[in-house]
C-alpha positions in Angstrom: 77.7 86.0 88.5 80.1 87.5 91.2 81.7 85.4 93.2 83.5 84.9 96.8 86.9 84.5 96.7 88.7 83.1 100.0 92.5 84.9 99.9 94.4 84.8 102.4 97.9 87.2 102.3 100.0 87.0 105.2 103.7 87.6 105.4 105.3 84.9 102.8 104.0 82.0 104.4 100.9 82.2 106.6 98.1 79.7 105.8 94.3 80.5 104.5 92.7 78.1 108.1 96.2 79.1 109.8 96.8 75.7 111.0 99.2 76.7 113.5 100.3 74.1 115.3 99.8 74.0 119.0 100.8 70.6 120.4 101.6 69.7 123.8 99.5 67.3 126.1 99.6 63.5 126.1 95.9 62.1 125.2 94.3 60.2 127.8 90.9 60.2 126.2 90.2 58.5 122.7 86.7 59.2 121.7 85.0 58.0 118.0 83.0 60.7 115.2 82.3 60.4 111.5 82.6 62.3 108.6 79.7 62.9 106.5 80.4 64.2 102.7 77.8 64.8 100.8 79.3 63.4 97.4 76.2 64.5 95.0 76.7 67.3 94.5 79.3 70.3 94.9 78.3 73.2 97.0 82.0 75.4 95.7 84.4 76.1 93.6 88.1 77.4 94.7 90.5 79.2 92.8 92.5 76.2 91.4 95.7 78.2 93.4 93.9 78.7 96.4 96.9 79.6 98.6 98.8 83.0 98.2 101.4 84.9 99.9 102.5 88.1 100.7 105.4 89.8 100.2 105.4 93.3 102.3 106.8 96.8 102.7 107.7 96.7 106.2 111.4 97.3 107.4 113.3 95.6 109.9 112.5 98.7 111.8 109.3 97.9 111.9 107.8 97.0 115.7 105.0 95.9 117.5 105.2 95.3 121.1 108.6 95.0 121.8 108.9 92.7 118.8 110.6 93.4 116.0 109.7 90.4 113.9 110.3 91.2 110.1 113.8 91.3 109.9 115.1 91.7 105.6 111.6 90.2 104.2 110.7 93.1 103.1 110.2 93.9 98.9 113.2 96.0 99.2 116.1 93.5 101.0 114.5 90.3 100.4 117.5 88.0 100.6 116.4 87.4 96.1 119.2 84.5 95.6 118.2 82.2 98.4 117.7 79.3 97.5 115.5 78.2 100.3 113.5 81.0 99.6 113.4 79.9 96.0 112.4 76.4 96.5 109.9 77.1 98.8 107.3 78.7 96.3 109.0 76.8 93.3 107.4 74.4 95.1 103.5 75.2 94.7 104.3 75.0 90.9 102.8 77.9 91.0 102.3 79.8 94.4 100.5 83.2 94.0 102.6 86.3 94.8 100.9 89.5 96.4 103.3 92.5 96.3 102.3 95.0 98.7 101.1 96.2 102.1 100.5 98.4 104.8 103.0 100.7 103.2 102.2 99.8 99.6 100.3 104.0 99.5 104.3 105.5 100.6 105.9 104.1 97.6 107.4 106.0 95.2 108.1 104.2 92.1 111.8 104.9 90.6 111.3 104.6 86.8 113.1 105.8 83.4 110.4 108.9 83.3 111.0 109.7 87.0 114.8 108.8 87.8 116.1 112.4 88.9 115.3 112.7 92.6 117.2 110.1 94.9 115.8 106.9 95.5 115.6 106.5 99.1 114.3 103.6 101.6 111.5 103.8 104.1 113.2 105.7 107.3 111.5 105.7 111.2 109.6 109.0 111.3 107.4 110.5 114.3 105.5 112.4 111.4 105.1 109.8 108.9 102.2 107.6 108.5 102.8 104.3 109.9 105.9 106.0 111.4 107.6 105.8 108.9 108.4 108.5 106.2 107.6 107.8 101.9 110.0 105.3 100.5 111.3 104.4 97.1 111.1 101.3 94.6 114.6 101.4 92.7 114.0 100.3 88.7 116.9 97.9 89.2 114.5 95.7 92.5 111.7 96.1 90.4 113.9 94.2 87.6 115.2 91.8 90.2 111.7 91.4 91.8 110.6 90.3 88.5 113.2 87.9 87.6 112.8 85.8 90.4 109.2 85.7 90.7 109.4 84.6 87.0 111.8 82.2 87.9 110.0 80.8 90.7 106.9 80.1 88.8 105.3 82.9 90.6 101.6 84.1 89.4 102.3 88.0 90.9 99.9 91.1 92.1 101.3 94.3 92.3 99.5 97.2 94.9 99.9 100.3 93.8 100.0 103.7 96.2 96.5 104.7 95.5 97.4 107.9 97.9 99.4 109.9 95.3 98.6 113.1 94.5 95.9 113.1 97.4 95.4 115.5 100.0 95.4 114.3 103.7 92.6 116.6 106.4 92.7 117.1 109.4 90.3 114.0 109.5 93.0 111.5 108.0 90.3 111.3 105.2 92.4 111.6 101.8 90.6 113.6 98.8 91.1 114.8 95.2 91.7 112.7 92.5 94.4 110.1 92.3 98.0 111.2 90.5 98.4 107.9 88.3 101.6 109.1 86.8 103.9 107.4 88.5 102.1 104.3 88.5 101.4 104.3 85.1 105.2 105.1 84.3 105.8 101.4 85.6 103.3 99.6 84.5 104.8 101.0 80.9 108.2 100.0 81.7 106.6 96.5 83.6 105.1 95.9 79.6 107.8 97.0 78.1 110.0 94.4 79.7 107.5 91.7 79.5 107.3 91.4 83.1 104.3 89.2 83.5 101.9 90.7 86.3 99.0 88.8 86.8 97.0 91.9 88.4 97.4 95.7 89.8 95.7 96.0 93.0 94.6 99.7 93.9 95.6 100.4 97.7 95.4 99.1 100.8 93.2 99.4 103.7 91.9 102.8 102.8 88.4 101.7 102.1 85.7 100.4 104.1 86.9 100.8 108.0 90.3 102.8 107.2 93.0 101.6 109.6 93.9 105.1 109.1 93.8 107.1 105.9 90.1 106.5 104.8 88.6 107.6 101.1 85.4 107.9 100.3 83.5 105.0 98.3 82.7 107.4 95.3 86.5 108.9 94.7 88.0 105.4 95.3 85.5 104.5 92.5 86.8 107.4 90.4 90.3 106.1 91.1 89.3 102.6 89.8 87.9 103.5 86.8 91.0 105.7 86.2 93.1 102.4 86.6 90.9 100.2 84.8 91.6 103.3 81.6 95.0 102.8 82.0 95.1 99.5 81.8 93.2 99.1 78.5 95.5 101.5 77.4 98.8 99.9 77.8 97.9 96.3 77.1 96.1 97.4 73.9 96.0 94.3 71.6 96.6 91.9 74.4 93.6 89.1 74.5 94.4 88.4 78.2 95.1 91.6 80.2 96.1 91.9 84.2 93.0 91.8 86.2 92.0 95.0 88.2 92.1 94.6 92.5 90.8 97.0 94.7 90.1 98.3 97.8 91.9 95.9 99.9 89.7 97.2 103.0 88.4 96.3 106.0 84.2 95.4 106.4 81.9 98.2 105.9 79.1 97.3 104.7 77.6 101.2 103.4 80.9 101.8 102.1 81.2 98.4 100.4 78.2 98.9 99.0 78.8 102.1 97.5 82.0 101.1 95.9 81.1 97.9 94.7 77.9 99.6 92.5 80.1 102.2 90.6 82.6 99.7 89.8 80.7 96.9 88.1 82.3 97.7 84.9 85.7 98.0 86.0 86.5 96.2 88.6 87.3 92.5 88.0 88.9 91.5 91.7 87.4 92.7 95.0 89.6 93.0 98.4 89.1 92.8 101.8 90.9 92.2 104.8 90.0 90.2 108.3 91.8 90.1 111.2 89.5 87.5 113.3 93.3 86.2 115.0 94.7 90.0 115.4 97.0 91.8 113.2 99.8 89.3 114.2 101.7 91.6 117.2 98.9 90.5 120.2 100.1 88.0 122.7 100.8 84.7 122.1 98.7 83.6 124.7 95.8 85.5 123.0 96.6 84.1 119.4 96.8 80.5 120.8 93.5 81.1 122.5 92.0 82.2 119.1 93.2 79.5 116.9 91.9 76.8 119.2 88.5 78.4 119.7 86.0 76.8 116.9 83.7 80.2 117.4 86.2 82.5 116.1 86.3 79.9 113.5 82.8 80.4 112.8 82.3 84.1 113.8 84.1 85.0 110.4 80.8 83.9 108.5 78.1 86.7 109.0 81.2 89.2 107.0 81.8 86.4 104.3 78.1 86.1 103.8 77.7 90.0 103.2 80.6 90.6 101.2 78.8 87.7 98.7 75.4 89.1 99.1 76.6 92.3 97.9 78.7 91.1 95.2 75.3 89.2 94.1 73.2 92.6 94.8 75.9 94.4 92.3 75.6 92.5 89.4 79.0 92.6 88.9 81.6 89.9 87.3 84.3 90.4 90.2 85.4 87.8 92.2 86.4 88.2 96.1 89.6 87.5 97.7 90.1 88.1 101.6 93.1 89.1 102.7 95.0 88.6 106.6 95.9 86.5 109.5 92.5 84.8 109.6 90.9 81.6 109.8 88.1 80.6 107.3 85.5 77.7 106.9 85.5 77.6 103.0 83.1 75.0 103.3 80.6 77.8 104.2 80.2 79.0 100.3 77.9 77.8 97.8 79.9 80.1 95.3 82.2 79.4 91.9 85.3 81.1 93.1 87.5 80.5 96.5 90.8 81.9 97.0 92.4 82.7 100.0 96.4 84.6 100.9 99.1 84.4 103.9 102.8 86.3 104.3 106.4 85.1 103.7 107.4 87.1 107.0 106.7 88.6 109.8 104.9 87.1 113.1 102.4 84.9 110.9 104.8 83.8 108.2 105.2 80.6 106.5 108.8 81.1 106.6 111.6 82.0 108.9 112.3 85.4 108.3 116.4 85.3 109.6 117.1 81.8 107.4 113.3 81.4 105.0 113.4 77.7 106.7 110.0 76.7 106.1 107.5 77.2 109.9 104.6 74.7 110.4 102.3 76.3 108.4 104.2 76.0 105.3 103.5 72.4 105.0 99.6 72.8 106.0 99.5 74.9 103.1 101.6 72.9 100.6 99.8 70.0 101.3 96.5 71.4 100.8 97.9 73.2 97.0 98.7 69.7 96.3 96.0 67.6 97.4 92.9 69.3 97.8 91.1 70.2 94.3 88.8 73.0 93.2 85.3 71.6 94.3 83.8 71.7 97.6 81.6 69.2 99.2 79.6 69.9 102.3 81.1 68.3 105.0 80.2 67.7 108.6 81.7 66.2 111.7 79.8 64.5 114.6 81.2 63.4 117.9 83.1 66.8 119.4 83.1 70.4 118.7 86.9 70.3 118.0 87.9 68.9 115.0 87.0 70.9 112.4 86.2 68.6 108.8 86.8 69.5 105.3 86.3 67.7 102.0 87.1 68.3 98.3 87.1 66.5 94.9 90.9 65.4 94.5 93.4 67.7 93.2 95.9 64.7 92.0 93.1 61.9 91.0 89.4 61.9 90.6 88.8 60.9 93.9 88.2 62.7 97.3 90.3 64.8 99.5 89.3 65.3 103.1 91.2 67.7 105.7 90.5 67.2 109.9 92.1 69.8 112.5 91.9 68.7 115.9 91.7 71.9 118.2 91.7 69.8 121.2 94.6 69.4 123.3 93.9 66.5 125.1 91.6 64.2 123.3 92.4 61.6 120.4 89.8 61.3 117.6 89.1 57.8 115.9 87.2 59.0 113.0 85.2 57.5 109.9 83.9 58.1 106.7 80.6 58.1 105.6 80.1 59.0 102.0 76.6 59.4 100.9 75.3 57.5 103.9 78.0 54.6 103.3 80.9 53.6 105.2 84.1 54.0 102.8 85.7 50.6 102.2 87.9 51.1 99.8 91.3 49.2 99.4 93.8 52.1 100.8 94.2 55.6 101.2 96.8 57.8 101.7 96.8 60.0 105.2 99.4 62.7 106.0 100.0 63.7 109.5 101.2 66.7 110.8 102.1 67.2 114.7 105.2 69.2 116.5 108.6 68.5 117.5 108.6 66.5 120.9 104.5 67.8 121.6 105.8 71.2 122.2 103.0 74.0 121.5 105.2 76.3 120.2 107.7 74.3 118.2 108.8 75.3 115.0 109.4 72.3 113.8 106.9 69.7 112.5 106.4 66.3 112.2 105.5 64.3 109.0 103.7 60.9 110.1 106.3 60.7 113.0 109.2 62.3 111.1 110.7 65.4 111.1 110.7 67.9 108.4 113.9 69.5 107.5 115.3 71.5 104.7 117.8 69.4 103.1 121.3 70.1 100.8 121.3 72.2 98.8 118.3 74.3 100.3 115.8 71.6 99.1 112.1 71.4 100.8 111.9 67.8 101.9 109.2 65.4 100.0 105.4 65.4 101.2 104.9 61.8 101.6 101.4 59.9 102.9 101.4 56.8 104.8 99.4 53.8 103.0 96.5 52.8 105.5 93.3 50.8 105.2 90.0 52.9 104.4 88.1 49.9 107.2 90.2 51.1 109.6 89.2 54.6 111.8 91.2 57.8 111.1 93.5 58.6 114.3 93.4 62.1 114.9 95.8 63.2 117.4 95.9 66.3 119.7 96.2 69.4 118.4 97.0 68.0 114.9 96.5 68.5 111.6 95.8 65.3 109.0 95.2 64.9 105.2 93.8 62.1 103.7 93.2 61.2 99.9 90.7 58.6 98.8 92.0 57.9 95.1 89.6 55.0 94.7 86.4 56.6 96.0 84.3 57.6 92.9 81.1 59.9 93.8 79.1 61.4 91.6 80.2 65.7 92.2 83.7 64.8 91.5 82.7 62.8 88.4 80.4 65.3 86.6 82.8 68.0 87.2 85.9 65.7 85.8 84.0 65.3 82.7 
């Protein structure tokens, strides 16, 4: 059975529900609601790595507005020996890795069967796509690439240039078949050397609504198949082989259709990208407006619910993943698989992209890896529109996780449980509060249950620790903020049956 995979790939370090953290205003209202979990049943399953990041193409001459905001985190001079960098996804134990981009189809691979033309960077062009003319991926990155994302603990996806060999009309529609040469020359060499990839993803944004070069659902298919070949091919013998991505596009339901029929066989991730918050260069005032609207929060569900309805149509095995700046209700989805991915840089990173200090969202999203398990459980708030309620089976005992975002700004929350119709009353739980530095909306720093987080000596992420409160006792949601809470006591029946 296909299922729908939540992915969310930002620049490294952008959260799936983008909990961004917008503080500011001094509550004057405190109002009550409960949180009703169904604990029967499951209604989901996530990826057990749920989060993902991004690592891009884009060079520091990359801009948007006035804003030039990716500085080195690109795959070409990603600062590799920092050791900020290197903590922060050492510390998902494991964090997934997406390689790849916007400019992922301009990238020529430099390899030991195609060494003899110089290897040159992206450079600012009026008649390049994207502005920018084809760049090159030196053998000796690739080796580095690998040897820290191994190091890390990394689980990697490469995106390959799916353009090559193609022929660009007047139309900006790209046809012919797809030169896999190149490609294939690396994934030889990435074998060769052991390299563990955990999947090939075949372009990016080319399918479905093109954001500029568009191919047809029936070559792209071709294309895929062609991959899928190659694959067997080289990992011949290996029981477990890298999984097969593709199209990485934006919503078209014809063209999704299409695509998604001839590759039943072949295909074993499907890829889209939303943008519900923007492509990450709009106005700030505009992003903040988005994030704290709960529509846009729900207006994201009629795509969801086609992309699974088509997967189902199919037939096919594949699984979903949705890529971009967006912000998902993955509570939505009676389906086996979840997954969503974010970036490591740029204007929705998780980190700092001049010293990879960790930004707000790095901590929603570390918090959720570490406490909030596989299953689902249909959850539902009452008593305001603006906090926004999520609850899983526990990731780190077999008991509950929930999750409540306040989008309101000047409004306290005293919230309760109710667990199958039942007040919890169990002895303690644990609750984890995130809010900003001194109430400022735009701060980059963020408070942990009243204390700031800071990178320590050397280049150490600082220790995710809960506060011990009583489960009689209300939940105290505060403006604009973002609060965990694990119930390791509270035994229900969907967290039981799937722990056994």
């Amino acid at each position: 059975m296909s299922s729908l995979t939540l992915k969310k790939c930002c620049p490294l370090l952008v959260f799936v529900l983008c909990f961004s953290f917008i503080y500011a205003v001094e509550s004057n209202l405190t109002i009550s609601g409960t949180v009703f979990v169904n604990g029967k049943r499951s209604i989901a399953k996530t990826d057990e790595n749920f989060i993902c990041a991004t690592l891009d193409w884009w060079p520091p001459e990359s801009c948007n507005n006035g804003s030039c905001s990716w500085g080195r985190a690109s795959l070409l001079n990603l600062d590799l020996k920092n050791v900020i960098l290197l903590n922060a996804i050492k510390a998902f134990s494991p964090l997934r890795i997406r390689m790849g981009g916007t400019l992922q189809d301009q990238v020529i691979y430099q390899t030991k069967d195609n060494n003899t033309e110089p290897c040159v960077p992206f450079a600012q062009s009026s008649s390049g796509l994207f502005g920018f003319t084809n760049g090159c991926l030196p053998l000796a990155r690739w080796d580095e690439l690998n040897y820290f994302l191994n190091h890390s603990g990394a689980i990697s996806t490469f995106g390959l240039n799916a353009l090559n060999g193609k022929t660009i009309q007047p139309n900006n529609t790209a046809t012919g078949p797809w030169d896999s040469s190149n490609a294939a020359s690396l994934i030889r060499y990435t074998f060769k050397k052991g390299y563990n990839i955990y999947g090939w993803e075949l372009g990016n944004e080319l399918g479905g609504r093109p954001i500029m070069i568009g191919v047809a659902p029936d070559p792209y298919a071709s294309d895929t198949m062609a991959l899928h070949k190659l694959i067997q091919e080289i990992y011949r013998g290996v029981s477990i082989k890298p999984k097969i991505l593709a199209p990485g596009g934006n919503f078209d339901r014809d063209w999704f259709e299409q695509y998604v029929a001839k590759t039943t066989n072949t295909l074993d991730v499907f890829t889209h990208h939303i943008y519900n918050l923007g492509r990450g260069y709009d106005p700030e005032e505009q992003l903040i407006q988005r994030i704290l609207d709960p529509t846009v929060l729900d207006g994201v569900s009629d795509v969801l619910k086609s992309v699974e309805q088509i997967l189902k149509n199919s037939g096919t095995s594949a699984v979903a993943w949705v890529f971009g700046p967006t912000r998902v209700d993955i509570g939505l989805w009676n389906e086996d698989v979840l997954q969503t991915i974010v970036d490591l840089g740029g204007n929705y990173g998780l980190l700092d992209t001049n010293n990879f200090v960790p930004n707000p969202d790095y901590y929603s999203a570390l918090l959720w890896h570490r406490l909030m398990g596989s299953y689902v459980l249909s959850t539902n708030f009452m008593g305001t529109k603006m906090i926004r309620a999520y609850a899983h089976c526990a990731k780190q005992s077999k008991g509950i996780s929930v999750l409540l975002i306040n989008l309101g700004g000047n409004t306290t929350v005293r919230a309760k449980i109710d667990i199958n119709g039942k007040q919890e009353s169990e002895m303690g739980r644990e609750e984890y509060h995130l809010t900003p530095m001194n109430g400022n909306i735009q701060s980059k720093r963020v408070l942990l249950n009243g204390k700031a987080l800071s990178v320590g000596s050397p280049g150490t992420i600082p220790v995710l620790k809960g506060v011990t409160a009583n489960s009689w006792e209300p939940i105290k949601v505060a403006p604009y903020s973002v609060v965990f809470v694990h119930m390791p006591n509270v035994v229900i029946q969907a967290c039981t049956d799937v722990s056994s």
